[in-house]
C-alpha positions in Angstrom: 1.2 -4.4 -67.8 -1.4 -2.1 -68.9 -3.8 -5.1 -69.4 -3.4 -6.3 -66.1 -3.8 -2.7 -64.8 -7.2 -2.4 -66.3 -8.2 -6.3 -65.5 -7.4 -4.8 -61.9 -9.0 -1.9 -62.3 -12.4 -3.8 -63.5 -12.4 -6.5 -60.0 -12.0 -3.6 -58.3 -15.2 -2.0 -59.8 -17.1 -4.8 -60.0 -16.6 -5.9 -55.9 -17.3 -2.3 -55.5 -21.0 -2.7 -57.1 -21.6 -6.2 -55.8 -20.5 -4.8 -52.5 -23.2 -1.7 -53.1 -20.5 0.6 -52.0 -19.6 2.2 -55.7 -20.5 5.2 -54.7 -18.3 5.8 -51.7 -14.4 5.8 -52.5 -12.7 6.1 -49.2 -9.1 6.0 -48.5 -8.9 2.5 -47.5 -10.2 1.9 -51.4 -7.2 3.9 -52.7 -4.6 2.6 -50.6 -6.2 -1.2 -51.8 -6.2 -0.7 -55.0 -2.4 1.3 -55.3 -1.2 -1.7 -53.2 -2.3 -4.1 -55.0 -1.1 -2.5 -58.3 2.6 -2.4 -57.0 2.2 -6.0 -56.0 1.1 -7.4 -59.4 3.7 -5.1 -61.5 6.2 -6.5 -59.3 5.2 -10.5 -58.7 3.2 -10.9 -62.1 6.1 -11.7 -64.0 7.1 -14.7 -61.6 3.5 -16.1 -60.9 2.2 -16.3 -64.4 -0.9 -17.8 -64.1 -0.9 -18.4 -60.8 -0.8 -14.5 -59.8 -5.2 -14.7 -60.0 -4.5 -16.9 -56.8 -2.8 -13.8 -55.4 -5.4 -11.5 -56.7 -8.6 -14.2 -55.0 -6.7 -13.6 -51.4 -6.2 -10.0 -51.6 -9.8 -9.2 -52.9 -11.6 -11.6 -50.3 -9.6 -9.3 -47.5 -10.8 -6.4 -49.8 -14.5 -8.1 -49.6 -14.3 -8.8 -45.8 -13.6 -5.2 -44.9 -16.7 -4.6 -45.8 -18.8 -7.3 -44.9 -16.6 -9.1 -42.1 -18.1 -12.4 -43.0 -15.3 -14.4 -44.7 -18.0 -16.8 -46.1 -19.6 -13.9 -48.3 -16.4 -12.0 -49.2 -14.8 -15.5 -50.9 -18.2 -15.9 -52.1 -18.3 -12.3 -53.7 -14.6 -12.4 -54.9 -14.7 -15.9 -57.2 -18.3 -14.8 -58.4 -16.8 -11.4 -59.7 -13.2 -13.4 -61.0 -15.6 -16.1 -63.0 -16.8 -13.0 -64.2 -13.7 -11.6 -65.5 -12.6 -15.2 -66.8 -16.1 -14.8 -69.1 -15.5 -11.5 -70.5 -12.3 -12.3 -71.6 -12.9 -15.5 -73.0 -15.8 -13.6 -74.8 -13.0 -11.1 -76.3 -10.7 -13.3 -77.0 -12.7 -15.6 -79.3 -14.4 -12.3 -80.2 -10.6 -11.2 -82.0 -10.1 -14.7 -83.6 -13.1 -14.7 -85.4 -12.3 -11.2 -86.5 -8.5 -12.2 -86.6 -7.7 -8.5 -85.1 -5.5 -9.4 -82.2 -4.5 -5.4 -81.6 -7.6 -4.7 -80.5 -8.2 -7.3 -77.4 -7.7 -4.7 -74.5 -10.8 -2.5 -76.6 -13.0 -5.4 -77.0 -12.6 -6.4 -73.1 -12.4 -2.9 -72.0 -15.9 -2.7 -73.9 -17.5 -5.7 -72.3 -16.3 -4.8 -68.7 -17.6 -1.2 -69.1 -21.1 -3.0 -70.6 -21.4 -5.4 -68.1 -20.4 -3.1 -64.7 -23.1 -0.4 -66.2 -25.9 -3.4 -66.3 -24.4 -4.5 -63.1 -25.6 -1.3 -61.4 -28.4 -0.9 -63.2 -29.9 -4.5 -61.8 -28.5 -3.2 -58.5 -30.3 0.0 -58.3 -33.8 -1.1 -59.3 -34.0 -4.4 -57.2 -32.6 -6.0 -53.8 -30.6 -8.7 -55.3 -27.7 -9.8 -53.4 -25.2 -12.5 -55.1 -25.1 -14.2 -51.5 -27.7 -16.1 -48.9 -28.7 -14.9 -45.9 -27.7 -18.6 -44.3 -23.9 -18.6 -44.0 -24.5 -22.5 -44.5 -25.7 -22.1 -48.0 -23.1 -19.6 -48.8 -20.1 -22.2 -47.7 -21.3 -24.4 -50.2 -21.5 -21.8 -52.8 -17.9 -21.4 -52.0 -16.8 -24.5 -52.7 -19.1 -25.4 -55.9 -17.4 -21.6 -57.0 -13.9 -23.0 -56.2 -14.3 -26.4 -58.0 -15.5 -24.2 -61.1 -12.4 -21.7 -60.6 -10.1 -24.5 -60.3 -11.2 -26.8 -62.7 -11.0 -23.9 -65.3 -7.3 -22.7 -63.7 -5.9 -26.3 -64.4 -7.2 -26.6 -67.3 -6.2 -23.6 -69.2 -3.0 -23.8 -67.9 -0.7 -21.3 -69.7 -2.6 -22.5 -73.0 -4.9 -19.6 -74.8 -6.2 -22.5 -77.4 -9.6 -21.3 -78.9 -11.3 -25.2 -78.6 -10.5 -24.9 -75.1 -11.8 -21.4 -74.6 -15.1 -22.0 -76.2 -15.2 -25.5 -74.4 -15.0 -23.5 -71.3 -17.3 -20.6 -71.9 -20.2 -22.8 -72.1 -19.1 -24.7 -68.8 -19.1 -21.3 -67.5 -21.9 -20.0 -69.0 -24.2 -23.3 -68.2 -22.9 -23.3 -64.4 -23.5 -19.7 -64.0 -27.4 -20.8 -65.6 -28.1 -23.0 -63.4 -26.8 -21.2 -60.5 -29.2 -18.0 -61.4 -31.9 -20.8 -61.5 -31.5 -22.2 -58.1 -30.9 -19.3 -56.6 -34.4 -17.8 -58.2 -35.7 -21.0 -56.5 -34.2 -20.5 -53.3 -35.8 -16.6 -53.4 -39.2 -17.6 -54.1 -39.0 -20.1 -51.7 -37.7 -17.8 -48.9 -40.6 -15.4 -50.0 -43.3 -18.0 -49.7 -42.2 -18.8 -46.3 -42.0 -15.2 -45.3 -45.5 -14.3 -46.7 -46.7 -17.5 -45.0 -45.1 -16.5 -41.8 -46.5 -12.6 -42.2 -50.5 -14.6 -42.6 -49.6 -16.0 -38.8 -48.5 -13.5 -38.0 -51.3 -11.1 -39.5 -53.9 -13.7 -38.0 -52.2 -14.0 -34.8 -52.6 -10.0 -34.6 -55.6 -9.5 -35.2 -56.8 -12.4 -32.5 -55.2 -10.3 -30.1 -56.5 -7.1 -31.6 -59.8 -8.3 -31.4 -59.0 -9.7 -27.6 -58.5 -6.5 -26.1 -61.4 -4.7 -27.7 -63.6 -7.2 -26.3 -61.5 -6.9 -22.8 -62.7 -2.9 -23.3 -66.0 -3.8 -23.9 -66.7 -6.3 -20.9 -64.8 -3.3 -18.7 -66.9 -0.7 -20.4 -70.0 -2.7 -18.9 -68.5 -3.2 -15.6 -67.8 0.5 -15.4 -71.6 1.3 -17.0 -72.8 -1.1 -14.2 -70.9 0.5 -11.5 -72.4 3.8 -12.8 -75.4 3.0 -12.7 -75.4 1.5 -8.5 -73.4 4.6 -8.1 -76.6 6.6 -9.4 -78.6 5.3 -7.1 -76.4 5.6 -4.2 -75.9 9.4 -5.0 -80.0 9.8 -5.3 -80.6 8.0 -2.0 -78.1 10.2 -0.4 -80.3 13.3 -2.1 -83.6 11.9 -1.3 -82.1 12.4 2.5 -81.2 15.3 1.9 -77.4 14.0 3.5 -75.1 16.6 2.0 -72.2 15.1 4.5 -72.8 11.6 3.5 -72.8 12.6 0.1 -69.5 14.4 0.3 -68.1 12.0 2.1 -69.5 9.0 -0.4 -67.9 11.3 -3.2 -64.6 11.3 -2.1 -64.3 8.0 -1.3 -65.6 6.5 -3.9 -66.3 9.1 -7.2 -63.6 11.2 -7.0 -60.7 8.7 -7.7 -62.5 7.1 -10.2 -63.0 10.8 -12.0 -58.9 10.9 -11.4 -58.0 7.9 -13.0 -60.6 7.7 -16.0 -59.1 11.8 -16.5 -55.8 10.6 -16.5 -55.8 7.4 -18.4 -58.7 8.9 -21.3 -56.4 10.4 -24.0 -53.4 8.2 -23.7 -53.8 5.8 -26.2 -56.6 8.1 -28.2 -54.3 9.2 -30.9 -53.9 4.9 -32.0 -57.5 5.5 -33.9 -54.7 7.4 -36.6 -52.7 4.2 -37.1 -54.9 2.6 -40.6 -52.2 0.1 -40.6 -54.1 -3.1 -38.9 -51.0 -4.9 -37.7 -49.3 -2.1 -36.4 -52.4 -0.7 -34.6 -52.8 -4.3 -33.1 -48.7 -4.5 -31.9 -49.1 -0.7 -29.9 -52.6 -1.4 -29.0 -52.2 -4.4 -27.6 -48.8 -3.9 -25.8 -49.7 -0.3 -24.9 -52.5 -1.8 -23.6 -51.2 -4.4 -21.1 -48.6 -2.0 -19.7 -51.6 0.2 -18.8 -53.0 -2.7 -17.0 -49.4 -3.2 -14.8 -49.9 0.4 -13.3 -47.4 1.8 -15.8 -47.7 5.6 -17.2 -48.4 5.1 -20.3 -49.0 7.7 -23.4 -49.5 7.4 -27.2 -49.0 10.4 -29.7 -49.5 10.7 -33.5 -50.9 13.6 -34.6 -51.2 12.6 -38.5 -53.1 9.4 -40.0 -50.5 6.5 -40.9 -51.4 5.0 -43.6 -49.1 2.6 -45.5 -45.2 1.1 -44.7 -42.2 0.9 -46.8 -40.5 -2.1 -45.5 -41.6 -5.2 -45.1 -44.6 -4.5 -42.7 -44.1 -8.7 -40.7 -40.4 -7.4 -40.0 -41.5 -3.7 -38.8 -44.2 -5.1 -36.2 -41.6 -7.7 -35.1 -39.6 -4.5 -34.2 -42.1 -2.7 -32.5 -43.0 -5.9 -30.6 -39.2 -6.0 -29.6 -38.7 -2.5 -28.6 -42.3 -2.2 -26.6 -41.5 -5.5 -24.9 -38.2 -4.0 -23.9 -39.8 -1.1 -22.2 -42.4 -2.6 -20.7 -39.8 -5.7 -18.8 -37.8 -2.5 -17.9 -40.7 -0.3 -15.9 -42.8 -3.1 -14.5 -42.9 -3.4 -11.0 -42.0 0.2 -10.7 -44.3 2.9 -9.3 -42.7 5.5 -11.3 -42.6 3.5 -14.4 -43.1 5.4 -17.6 -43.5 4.6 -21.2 -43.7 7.5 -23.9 -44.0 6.4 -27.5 -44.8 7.9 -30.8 -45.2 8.1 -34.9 -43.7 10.9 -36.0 -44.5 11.7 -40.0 -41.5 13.3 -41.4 -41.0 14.6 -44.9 -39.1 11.5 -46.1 -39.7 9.0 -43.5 -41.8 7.9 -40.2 -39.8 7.4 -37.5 -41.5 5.2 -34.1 -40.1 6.3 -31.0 -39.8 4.6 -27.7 -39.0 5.6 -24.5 -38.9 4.4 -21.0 -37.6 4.6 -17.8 -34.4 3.1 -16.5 -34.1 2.1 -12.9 -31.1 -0.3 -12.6 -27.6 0.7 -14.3 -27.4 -0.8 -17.8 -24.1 -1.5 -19.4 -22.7 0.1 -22.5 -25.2 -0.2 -25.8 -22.9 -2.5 -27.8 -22.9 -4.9 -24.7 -27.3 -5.2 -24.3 -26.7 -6.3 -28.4 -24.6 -9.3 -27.7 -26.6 -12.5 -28.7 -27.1 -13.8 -24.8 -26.7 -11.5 -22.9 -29.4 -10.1 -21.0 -29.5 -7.7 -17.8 -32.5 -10.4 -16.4 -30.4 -13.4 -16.4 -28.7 -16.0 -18.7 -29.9 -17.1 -22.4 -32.3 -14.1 -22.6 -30.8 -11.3 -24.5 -32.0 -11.9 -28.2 -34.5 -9.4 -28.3 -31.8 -6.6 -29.5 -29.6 -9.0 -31.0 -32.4 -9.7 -33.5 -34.0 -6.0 -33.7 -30.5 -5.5 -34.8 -30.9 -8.3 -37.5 -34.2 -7.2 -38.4 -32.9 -3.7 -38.9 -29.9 -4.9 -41.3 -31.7 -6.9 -43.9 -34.5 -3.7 -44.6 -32.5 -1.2 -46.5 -35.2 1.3 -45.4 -35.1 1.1 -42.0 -32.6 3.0 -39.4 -32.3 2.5 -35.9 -30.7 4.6 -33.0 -30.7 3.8 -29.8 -29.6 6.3 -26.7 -29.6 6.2 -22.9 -29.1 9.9 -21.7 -29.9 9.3 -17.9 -32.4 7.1 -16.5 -34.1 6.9 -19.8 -34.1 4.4 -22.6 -34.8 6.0 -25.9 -35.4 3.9 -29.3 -35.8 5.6 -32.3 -36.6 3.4 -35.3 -37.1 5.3 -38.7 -39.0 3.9 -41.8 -37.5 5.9 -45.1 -40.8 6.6 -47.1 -40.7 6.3 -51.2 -39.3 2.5 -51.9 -41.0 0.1 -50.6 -39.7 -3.5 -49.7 -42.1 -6.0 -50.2 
């Protein structure tokens, strides 16, 4: 029993790191793990072989807790039992060559305590994950996993012969070859469409960027042009020496120009900090047409921005989401506001949003629904895939608050490890 005790012990590990939760054992983790112990001490004995059947279930529920998606626990599980079934085939032809049969529980103790420490050390300096992100491709890696498991299960049998254990070590070891191979494959092909779609993405940016400067510009002339008749207007009115008219021509026509150009001149000054080009094009541009609607707009950053820690196509799709957001919320309203900023913390840069709220909104965990939208069927993915977005960069954090009649995102980019 103690062998099966420390086998136990070692799945339990190992779904622990592949889950990336090793560090944090809860009480849900003890309670598992006790449980389980009491039910192979006390059904181990009738099951025989067929107890790792018992142990598959149990662990996938394990696995789901934490992922709730039954497709990647199963997945998870049978990756980490093949495991096990490869260590100790590795010890146990390991104490026939050396004909020391007293010392298997060392040996496999040994090459579980090896393997979990190169486990985690894989885990910490890279963003592997033993599943795909399409629940499609992780069915199938299901079933190829249970044809393996099975076809060793039957095969084996109660039998320990050594022909059959090497013969099914190198099955094991081929299968698991090829499946590192094609799932390297499958990574650098995800990555080639990603950096393909961040190039659009980049280019489709920077047409905009370049867009509204040239919008600026042609207004900048309009408003040089305007000047300039208003020059003369204002030295006609002197040459006449027509101080009424020229009050009267001043408030009418001067003054609330004065008013708006005071009002609107510093509230998108502090963008010239943002060095990031994509990011300066997403707030510039969005910023930019909201000021066009009539909406109150304002910009702060005190501090240059310089450089992102996630993957920058996924963190201007965020922004576009949360600014689009605020501006469908406050157009149309004459009291419509939109506050945003970059705050540089010490370990992170965290984009804030904020806006107005004018018509009740339901509860938070209702506006992330996939479909449902407060402006009318089939429209509410924006959240549902911020919320996406958010979960596939391990740097990024997102928190979202309505106190009142305002709408506040907070989106914060941890600094020092960056996700390219």
């Amino acid at each position: 029993m103690l062998l099966i005790f420390v086998q136990e012990v070692f799945l339990f590990l190992a779904v622990k790191s592949v889950l990336r939760e090793l560090r944090t054992i809860g009480s849900f983790d003890v309670i598992f793990l006790v449980s389980f112990s009491v039910i192979a001490y006390v059904s181990y004995g009738s099951l025989g072989a067929y107890f790792s059947l018992l142990g598959i279930t149990l662990f996938t529920f394990f696995a789901w807790w934490y992922t709730r998606r039954l497709s990647e626990a199963l997945c998870i599980v049978l990756q980490v039992f093949i495991w096990a079934i490869i260590l100790d085939h590795m010890s146990s032809l390991l104490i026939e060559v050396m004909q020391l049969a007293d010392i298997y529980l060392v040996i496999f103790v040994s090459f579980a305590s090896l393997s979990l420490v190169l486990l985690n050390l894989v885990l910490m300096k890279t963003n592997f994950k033993p599943v795909f992100e399409s629940p499609r491709l992780n069915r199938i890696m299901v079933l190829l996993l249970s044809i393996i498991y099975a076809y060793i299960m039957l095969s084996e049998g109660l039998e320990n012969k050594s022909g059959m254990l090497l013969r099914n070590l190198v099955v094991l070891l081929v299968v698991v070859g090829l499946v590192l191979v094609l799932y390297i494959v499958y990574i650098k092909n995800v990555k080639a469409h990603y950096e393909v779609q961040q190039q659009k993405a980049q280019i489709k940016n920077d047409t905009r960027y370049m867009n509204e400067v040239e919008a600026h510009y042609n207004e900048l002339r309009r408003f040089r042009h305007d000047y300039q008749n208003m020059m003369l207007s204002l030295n006609e009115y002197l040459k006449t020496d027509d101080l009424d008219g020229l009050r009267a021509y001043y408030q009418q026509n001067i003054a609330p120009i004065t008013a708006r150009v005071s009002k609107e001149k510093y509230r998108l000054e502090d963008l010239s900090r943002v060095k990031v080009k994509s990011v300066k094009s997403i707030l510039f541009s969005k910023l930019s047409y909201a000021q066009s609607q009539g909406i109150d707009v304002r910009f702060d950053l005190t501090e240059p921005f310089e450089k992102v820690t996630v993957n920058e196509l996924d963190l201007d799709i965020a922004l576009g989401i949360m600014l689009d957001n605020a501006i469908e919320a406050t157009n149309g309203h004459e009291q419509g506001k939109i506050m945003s900023a970059i705050f540089m913390e010490k370990t992170s840069t965290v984009f804030v949003i904020q806006n107005t709220v004018f018509d009740p909104l339901p509860p938070l965990w209702q506006l992330k629904e996939t479909g449902y939208s407060t402006k009318g069927e089939n429209r509410g993915i924006g959240l549902t895939n911020l919320s996406e977005i958010v979960s596939r960069n391990e740097n990024m954090i997102l928190e979202t608050r309505l106190p009142g009649s305002v709408f506040i995102q907070r989106l914060t980019m941890k600094r020092g490890v960056s996700n390219d």
